[in-house]
N, C-alpha and C positions, 0 to 999 in steps of 0.2 A: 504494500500500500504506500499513497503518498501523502503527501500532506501542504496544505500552503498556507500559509498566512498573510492576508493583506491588511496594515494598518494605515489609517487616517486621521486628519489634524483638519479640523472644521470649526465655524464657529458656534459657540456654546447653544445659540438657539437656532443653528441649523441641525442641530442634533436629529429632532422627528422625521425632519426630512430626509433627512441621510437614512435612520430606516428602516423608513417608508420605503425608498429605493433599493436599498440592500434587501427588503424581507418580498417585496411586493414584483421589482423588475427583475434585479439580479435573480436572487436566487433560482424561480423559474426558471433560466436560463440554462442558469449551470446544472442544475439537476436531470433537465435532459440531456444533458451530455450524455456518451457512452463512457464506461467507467467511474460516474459518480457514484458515492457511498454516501455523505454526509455535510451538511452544511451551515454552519451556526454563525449573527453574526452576534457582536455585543458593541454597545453605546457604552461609553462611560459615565455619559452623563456631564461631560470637563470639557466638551469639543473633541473627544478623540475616539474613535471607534476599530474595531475591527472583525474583518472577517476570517472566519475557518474553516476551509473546505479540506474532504478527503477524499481520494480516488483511487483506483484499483493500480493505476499506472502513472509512472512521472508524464508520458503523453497527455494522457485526459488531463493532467493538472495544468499545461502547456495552453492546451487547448481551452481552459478555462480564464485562464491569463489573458491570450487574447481577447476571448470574450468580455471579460472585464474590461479591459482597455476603452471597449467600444464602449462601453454602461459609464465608462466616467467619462469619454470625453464627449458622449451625448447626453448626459444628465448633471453630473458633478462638476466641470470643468469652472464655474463660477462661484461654485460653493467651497471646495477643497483649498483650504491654502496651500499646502505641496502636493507633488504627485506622491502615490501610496508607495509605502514601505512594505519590501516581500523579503517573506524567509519562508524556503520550502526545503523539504527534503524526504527521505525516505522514516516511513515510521516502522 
C-alpha cells in the first residue's frame, strides 16, 4: 500500500470552504480512482488543513496527485496561501 499526505495553509475562515471542497469535490474524485482504499481529510480549525489518502499502489497515489492538482488550481488557487505540502511513501 501507499500512502500520501497533502497539507494546506489557508485562511482561518476559509476553513469551511476548504472542506466543503476536500469532502464534497475532491474526494469523489479520488475515490474513483483505481486503487483507492481510503480517504480522510482534517481542518484544524488554525487555517491549516490536510489530507490523507491510501492506495493499493505508488501509481494510483501519482495519479491522484495529478488529480489534485487540477481541484486546486480550479477551486483553491485564491484561497491557499502556498501551494500544498506532500509526503508520501510506502506504508
Amino acid at each position: 500500500m501507499y500512502g500520501i499526505i497533502r497539507s494546506y495553509k489557508y485562511d482561518k475562515a476559509d476553513g469551511p470552504a476548504v472542506t466543503k471542497i476536500a469532502r464534497e469535490v475532491f474526494a469523489p474524485i479520488v475515490e474513483a480512482e483505481e486503487g483507492f482504499i481510503e480517504f480522510h481529510w482534517i481542518d484544524s480549525g488554525d487555517g491549516e488543513g490536510a489530507s490523507m489518502a491510501i492506495f493499493a499502489t505508488k501509481e494510483a497515489a501519482d495519479a491522484s496527485t495529478f488529480l489534485a492538482g487540477g481541484v486546486v488550481h480550479d477551486t483553491l488557487k485564491d484561497i491557499l496561501k502556498t501551494p500544498p505540502h506532500i509526503v508520501e511513501g510506502e506504508l
